[in-house]
Biopython code that builds the backbone (N, CA, C, O; Angstrom):
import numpy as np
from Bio.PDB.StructureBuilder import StructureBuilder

atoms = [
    (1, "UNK", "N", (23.880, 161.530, 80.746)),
    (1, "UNK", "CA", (24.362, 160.163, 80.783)),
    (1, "UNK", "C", (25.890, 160.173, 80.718)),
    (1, "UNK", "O", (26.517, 160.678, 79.786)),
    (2, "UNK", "N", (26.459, 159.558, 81.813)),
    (2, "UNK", "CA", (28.281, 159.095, 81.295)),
    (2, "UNK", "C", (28.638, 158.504, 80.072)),
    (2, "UNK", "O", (28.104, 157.661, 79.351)),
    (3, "UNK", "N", (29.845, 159.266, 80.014)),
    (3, "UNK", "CA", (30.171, 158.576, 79.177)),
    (3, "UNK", "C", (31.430, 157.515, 79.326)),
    (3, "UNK", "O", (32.495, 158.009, 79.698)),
    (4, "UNK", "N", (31.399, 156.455, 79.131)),
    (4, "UNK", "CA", (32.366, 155.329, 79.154)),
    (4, "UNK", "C", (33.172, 155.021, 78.278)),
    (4, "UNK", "O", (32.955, 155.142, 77.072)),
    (5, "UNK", "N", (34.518, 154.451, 78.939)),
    (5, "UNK", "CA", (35.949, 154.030, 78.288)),
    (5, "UNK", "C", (35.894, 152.260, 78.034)),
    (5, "UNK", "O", (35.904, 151.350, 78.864)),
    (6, "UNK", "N", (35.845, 152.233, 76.851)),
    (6, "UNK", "CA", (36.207, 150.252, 76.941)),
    (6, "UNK", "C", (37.233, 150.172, 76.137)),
    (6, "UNK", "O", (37.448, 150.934, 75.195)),
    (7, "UNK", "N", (38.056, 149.040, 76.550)),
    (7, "UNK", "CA", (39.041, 148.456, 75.747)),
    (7, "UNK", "C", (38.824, 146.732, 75.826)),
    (7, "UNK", "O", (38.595, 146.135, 76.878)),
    (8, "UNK", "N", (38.918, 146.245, 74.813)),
    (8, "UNK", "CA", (39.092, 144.939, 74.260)),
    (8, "UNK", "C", (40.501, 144.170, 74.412)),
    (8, "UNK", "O", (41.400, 144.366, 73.594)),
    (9, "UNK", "N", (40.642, 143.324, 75.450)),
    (9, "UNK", "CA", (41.408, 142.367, 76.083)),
    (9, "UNK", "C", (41.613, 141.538, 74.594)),
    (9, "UNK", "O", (42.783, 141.868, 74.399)),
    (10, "UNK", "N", (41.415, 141.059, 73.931)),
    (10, "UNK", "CA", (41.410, 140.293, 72.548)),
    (10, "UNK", "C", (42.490, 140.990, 71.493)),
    (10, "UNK", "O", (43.530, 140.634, 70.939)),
    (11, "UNK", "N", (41.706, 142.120, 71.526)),
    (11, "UNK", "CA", (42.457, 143.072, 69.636)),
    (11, "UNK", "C", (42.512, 144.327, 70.515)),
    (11, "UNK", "O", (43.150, 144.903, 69.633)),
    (12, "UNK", "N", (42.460, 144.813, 71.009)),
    (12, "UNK", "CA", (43.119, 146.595, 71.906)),
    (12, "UNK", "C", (42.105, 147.539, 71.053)),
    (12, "UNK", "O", (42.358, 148.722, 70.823)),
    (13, "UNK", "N", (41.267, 147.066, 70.738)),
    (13, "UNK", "CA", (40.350, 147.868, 70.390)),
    (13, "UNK", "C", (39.786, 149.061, 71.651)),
    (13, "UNK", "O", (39.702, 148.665, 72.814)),
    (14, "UNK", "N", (39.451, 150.403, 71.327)),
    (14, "UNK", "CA", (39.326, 150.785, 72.145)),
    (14, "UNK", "C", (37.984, 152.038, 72.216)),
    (14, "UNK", "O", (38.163, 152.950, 71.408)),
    (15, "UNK", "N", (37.124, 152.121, 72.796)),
    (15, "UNK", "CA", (36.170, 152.999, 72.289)),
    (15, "UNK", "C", (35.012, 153.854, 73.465)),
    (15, "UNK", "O", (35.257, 153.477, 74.611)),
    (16, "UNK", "N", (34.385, 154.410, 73.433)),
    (16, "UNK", "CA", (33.509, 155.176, 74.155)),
    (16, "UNK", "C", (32.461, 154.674, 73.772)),
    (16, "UNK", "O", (32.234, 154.226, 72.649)),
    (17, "UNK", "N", (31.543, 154.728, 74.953)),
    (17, "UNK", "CA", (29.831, 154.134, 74.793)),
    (17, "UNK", "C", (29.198, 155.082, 75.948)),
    (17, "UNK", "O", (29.581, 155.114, 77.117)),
    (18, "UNK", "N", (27.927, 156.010, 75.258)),
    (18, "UNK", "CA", (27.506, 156.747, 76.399)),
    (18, "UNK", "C", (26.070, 155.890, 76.439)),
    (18, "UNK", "O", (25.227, 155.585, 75.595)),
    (19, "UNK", "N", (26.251, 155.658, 77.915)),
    (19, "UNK", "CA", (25.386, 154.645, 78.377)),
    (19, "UNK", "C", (24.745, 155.181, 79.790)),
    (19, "UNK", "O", (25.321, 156.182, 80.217)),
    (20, "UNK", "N", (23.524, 154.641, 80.692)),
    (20, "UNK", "CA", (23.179, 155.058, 81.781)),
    (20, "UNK", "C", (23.950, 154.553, 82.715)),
    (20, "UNK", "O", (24.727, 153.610, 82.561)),
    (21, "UNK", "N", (23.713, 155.311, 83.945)),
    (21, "UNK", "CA", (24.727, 154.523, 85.381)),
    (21, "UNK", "C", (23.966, 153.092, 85.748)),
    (21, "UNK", "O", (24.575, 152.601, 86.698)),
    (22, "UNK", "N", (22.946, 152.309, 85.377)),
    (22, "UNK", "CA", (22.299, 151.757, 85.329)),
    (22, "UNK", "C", (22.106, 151.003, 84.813)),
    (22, "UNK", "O", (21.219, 150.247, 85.211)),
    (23, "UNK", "N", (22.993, 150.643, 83.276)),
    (23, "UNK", "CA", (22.929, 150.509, 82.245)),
    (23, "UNK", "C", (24.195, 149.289, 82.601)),
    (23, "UNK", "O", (25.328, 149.640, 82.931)),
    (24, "UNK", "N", (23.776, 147.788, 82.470)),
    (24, "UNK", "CA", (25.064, 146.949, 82.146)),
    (24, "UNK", "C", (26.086, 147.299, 81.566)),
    (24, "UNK", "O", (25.959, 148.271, 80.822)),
    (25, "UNK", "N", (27.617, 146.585, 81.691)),
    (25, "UNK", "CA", (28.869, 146.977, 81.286)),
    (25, "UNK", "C", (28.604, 145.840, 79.932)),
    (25, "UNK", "O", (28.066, 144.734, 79.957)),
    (26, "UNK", "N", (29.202, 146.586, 78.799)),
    (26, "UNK", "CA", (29.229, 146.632, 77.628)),
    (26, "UNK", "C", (29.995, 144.926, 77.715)),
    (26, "UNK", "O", (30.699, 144.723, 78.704)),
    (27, "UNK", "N", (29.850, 143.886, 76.790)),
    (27, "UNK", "CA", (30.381, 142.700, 76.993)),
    (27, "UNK", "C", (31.589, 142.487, 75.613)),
    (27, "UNK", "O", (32.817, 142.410, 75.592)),
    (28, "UNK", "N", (30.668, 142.452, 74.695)),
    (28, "UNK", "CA", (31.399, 141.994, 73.065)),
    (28, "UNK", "C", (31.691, 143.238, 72.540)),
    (28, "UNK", "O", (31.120, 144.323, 72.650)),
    (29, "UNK", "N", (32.919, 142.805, 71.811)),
    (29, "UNK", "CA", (33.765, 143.650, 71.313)),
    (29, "UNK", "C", (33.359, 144.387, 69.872)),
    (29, "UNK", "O", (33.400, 143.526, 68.994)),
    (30, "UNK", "N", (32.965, 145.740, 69.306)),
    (30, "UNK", "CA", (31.855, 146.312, 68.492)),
    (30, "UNK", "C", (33.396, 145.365, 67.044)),
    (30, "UNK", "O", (32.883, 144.912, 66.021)),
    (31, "UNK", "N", (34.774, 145.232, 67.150)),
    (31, "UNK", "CA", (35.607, 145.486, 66.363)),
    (31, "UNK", "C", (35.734, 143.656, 65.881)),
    (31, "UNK", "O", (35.508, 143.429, 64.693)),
    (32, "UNK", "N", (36.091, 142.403, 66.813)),
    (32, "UNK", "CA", (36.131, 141.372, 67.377)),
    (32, "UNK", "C", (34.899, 140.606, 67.521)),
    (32, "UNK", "O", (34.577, 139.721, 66.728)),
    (33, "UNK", "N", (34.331, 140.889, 68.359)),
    (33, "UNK", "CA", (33.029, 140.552, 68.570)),
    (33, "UNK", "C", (33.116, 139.087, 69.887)),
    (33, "UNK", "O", (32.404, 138.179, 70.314)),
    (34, "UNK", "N", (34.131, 139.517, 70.031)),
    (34, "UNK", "CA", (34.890, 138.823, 71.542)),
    (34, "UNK", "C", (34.279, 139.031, 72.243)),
    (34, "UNK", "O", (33.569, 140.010, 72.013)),
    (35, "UNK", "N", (34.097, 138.404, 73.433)),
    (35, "UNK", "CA", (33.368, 139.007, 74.648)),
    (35, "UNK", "C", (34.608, 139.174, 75.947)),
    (35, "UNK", "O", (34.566, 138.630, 77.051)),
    (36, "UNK", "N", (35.659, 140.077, 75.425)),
    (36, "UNK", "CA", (36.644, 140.741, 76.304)),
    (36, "UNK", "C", (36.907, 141.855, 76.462)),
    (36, "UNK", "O", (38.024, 142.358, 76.587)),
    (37, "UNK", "N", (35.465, 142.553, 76.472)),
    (37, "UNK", "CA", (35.693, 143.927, 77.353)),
    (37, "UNK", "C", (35.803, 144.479, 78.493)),
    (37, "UNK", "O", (35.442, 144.095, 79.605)),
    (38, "UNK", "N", (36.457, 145.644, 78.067)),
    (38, "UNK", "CA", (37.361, 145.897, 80.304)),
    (38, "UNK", "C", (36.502, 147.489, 80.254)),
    (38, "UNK", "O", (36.578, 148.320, 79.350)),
    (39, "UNK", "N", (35.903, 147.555, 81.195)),
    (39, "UNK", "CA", (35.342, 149.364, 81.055)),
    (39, "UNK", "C", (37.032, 149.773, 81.734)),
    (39, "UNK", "O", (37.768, 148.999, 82.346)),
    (40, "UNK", "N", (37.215, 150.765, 81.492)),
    (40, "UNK", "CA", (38.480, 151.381, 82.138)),
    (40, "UNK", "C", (38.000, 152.794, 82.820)),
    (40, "UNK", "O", (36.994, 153.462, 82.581)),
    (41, "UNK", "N", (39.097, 153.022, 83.779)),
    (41, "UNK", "CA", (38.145, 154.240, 84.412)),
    (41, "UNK", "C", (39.034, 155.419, 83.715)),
    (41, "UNK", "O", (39.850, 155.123, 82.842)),
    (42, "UNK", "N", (38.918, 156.239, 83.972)),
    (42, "UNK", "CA", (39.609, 157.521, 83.335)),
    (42, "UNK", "C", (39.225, 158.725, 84.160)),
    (42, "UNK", "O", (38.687, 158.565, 85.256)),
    (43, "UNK", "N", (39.532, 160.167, 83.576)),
    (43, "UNK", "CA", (39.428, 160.916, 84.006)),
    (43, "UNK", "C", (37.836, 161.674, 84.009)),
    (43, "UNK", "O", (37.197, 161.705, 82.957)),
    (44, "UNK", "N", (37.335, 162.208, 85.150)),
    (44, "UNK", "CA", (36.056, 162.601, 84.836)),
    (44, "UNK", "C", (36.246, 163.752, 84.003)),
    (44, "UNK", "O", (37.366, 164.213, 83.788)),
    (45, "UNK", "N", (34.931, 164.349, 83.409)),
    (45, "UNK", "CA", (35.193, 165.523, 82.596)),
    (45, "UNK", "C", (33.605, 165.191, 82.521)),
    (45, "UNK", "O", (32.997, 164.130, 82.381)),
    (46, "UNK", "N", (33.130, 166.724, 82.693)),
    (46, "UNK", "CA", (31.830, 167.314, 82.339)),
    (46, "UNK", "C", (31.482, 169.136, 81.954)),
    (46, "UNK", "O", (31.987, 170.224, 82.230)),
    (47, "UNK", "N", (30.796, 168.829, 81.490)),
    (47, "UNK", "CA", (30.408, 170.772, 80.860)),
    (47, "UNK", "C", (29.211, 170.999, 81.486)),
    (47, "UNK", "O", (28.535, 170.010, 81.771)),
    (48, "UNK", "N", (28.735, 172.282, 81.809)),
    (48, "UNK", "CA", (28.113, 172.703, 82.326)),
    (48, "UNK", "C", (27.533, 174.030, 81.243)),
    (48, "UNK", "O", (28.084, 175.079, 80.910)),
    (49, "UNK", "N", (26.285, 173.486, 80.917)),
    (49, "UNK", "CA", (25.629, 174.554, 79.457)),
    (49, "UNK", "C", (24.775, 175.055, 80.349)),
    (49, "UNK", "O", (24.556, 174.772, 81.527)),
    (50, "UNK", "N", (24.119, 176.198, 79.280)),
    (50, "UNK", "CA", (23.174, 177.326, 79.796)),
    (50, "UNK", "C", (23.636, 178.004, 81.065)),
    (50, "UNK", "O", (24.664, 177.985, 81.742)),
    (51, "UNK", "N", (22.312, 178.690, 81.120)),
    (51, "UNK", "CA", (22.862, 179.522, 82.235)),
    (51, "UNK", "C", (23.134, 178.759, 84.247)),
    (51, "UNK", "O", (22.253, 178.205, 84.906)),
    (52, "UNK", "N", (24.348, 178.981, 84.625)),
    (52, "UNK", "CA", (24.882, 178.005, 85.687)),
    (52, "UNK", "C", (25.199, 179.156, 86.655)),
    (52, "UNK", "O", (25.273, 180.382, 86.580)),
    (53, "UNK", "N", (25.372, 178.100, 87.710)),
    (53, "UNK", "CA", (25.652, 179.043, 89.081)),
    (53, "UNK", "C", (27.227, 180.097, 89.245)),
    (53, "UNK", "O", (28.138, 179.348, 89.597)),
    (54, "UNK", "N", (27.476, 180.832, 89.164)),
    (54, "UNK", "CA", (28.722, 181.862, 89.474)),
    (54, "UNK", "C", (28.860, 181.711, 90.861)),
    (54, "UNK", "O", (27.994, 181.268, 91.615)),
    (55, "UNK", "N", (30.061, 182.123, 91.192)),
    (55, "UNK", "CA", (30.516, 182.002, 92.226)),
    (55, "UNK", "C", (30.061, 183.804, 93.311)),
    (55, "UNK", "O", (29.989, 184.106, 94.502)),
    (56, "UNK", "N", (29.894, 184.433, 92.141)),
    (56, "UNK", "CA", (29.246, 186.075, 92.383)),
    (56, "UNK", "C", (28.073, 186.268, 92.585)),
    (56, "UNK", "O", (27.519, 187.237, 93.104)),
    (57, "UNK", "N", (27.431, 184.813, 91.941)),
    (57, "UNK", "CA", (25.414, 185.213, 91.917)),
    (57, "UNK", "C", (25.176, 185.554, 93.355)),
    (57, "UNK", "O", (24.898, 186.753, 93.368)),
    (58, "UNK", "N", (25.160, 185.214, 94.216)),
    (58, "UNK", "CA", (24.646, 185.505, 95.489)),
    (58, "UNK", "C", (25.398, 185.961, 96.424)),
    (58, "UNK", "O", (25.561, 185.353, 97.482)),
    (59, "UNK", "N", (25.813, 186.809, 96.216)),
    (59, "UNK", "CA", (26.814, 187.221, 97.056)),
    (59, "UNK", "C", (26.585, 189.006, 97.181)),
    (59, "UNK", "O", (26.011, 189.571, 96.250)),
    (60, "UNK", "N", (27.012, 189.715, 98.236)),
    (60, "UNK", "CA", (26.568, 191.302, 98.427)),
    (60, "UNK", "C", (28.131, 191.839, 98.482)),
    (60, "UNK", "O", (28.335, 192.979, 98.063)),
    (61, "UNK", "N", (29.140, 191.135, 98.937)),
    (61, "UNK", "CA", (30.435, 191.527, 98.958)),
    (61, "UNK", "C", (31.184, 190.838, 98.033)),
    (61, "UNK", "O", (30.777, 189.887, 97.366)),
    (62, "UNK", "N", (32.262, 191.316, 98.000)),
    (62, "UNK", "CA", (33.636, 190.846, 97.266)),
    (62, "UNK", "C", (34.160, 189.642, 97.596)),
    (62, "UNK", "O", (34.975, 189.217, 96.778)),
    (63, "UNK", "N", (33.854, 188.663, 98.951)),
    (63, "UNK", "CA", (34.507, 187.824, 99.723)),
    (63, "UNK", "C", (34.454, 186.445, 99.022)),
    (63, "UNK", "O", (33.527, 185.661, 98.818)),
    (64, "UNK", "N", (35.348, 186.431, 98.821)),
    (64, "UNK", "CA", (35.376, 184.776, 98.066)),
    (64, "UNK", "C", (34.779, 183.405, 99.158)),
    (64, "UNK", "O", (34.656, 183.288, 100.377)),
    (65, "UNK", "N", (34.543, 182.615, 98.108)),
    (65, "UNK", "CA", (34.131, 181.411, 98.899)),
    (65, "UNK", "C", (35.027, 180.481, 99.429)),
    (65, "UNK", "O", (34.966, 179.263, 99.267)),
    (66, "UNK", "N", (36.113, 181.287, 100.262)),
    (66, "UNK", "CA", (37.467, 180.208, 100.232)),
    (66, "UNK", "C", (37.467, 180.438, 101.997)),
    (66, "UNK", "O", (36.860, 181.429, 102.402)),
    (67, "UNK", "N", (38.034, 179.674, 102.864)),
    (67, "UNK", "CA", (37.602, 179.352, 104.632)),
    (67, "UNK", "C", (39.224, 180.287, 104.855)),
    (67, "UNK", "O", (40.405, 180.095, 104.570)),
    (68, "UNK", "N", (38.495, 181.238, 105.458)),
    (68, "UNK", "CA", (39.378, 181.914, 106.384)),
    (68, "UNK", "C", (40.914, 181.574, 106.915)),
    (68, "UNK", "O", (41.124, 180.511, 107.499)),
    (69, "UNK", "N", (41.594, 182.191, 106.765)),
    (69, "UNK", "CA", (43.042, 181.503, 107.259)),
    (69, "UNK", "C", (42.799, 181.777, 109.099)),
    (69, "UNK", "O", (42.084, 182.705, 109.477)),
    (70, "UNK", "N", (43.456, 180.894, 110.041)),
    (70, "UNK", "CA", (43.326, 181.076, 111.125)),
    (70, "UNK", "C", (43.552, 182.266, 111.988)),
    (70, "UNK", "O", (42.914, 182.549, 113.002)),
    (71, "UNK", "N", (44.618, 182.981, 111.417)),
    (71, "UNK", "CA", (44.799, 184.148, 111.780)),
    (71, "UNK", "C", (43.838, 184.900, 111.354)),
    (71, "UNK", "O", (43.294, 185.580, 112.224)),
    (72, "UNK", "N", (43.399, 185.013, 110.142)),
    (72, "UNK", "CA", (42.434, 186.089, 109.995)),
    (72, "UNK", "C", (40.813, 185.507, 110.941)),
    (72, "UNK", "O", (39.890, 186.281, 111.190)),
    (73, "UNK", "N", (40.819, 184.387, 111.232)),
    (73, "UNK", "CA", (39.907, 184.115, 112.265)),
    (73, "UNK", "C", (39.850, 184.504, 113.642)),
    (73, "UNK", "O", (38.813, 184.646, 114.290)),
    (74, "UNK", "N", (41.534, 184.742, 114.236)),
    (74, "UNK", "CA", (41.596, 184.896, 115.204)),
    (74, "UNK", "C", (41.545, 186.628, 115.531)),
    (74, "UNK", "O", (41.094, 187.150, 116.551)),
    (75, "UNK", "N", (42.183, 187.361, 114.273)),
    (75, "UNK", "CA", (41.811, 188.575, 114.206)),
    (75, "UNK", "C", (40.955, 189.079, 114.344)),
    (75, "UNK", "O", (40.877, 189.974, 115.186)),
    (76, "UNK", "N", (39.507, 188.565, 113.241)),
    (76, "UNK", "CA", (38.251, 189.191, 113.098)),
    (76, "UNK", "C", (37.427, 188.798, 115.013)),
    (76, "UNK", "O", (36.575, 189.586, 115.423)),
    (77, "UNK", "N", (37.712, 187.967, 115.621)),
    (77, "UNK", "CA", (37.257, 187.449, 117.140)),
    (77, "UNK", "C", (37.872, 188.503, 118.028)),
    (77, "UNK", "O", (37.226, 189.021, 118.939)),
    (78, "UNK", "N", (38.892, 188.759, 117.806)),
    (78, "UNK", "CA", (39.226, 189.995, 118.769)),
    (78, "UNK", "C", (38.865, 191.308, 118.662)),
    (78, "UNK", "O", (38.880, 192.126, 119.583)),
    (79, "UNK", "N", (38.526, 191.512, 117.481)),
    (79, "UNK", "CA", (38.056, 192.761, 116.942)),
    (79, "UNK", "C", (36.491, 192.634, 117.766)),
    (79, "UNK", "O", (36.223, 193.375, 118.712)),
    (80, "UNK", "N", (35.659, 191.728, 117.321)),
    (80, "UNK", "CA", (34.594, 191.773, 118.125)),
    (80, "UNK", "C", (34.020, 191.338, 119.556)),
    (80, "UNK", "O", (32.900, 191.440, 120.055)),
    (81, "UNK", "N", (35.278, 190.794, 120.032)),
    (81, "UNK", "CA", (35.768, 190.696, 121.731)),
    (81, "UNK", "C", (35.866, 192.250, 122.463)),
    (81, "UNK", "O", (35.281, 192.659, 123.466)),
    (82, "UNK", "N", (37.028, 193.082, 121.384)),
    (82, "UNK", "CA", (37.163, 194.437, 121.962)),
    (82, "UNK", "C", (35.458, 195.476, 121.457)),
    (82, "UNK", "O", (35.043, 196.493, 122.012)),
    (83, "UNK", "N", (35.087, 195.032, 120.752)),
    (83, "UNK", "CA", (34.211, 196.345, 120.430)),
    (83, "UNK", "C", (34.831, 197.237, 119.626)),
    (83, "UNK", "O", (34.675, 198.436, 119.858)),
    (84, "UNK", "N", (35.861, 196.690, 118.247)),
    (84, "UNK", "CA", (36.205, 197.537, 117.731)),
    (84, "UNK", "C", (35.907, 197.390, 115.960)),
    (84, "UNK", "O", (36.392, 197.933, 114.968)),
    (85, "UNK", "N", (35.011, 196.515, 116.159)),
    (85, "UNK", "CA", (34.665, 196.142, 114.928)),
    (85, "UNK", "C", (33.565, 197.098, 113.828)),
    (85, "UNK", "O", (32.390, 197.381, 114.063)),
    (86, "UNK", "N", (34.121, 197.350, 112.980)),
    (86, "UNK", "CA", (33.276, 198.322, 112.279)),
    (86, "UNK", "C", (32.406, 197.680, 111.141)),
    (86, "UNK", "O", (32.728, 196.796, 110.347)),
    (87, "UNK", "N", (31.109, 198.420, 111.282)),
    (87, "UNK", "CA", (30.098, 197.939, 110.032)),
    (87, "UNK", "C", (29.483, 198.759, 110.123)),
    (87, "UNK", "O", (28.513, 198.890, 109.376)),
]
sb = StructureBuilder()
sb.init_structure("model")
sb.init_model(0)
sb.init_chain("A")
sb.init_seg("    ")
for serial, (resi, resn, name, xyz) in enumerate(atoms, 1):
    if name == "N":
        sb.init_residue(resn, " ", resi, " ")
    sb.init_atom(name, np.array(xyz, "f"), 0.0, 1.0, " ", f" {name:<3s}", serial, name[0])
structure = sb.get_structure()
C-alpha cells in the first residue's frame, strides 16, 4: 500500500497516511479536525525485501543491461558482414 503526504491548509499540520490506491483522499484534519486537507505529492520511495531480481540472475556473460553505443553497433555488424566474427 502507498504511502501518502497530507498537509492541513488550516494549522500546517502535516502527516503520512498509508492508505490503498483506491482508498479516498483523507478530508479532516487528525490535529484541527478541519476539513482542509491537501494530499501533496512527493518523492516516490520503495524497498524491495526478500529475495529480488539481480541484474546477474540471468545472465551467462558479463554484459550489462545497458543499449549499445552506436559505434559499438556499427562495429559488431561489420564484423559479421565480413565473417570475422568470433564465437
Amino acid at each position: 500500500m502507498p504511502l501518502y503526504e497530507y498537509r492541513c491548509d488550516a494549522c500546517e499540520h502535516e502527516f503520512e497516511a498509508l492508505q490503498k490506491m483506491s482508498d479516498e483522499s483523507l478530508l479532516h484534519c487528525p490535529a484541527c479536525d478541519e476539513a482542509k486537507l491537501r494530499k501533496l505529492i512527493s518523492a516516490v520511495g520503495f524497498r524491495l525485501k526478500g529475495d529480488g531480481w539481480y541484474e546477474t540472475d540471468f545472465k551467462g556473460s558479463n554484459k550489462r543491461n545497458i543499449a549499445e553505443s552506436s559505434s559499438d553497433a556499427s562495429e559488431k555488424k561489420s564484423k559479421v558482414a565480413s565473417g570475422s566474427d568470433s564465437h
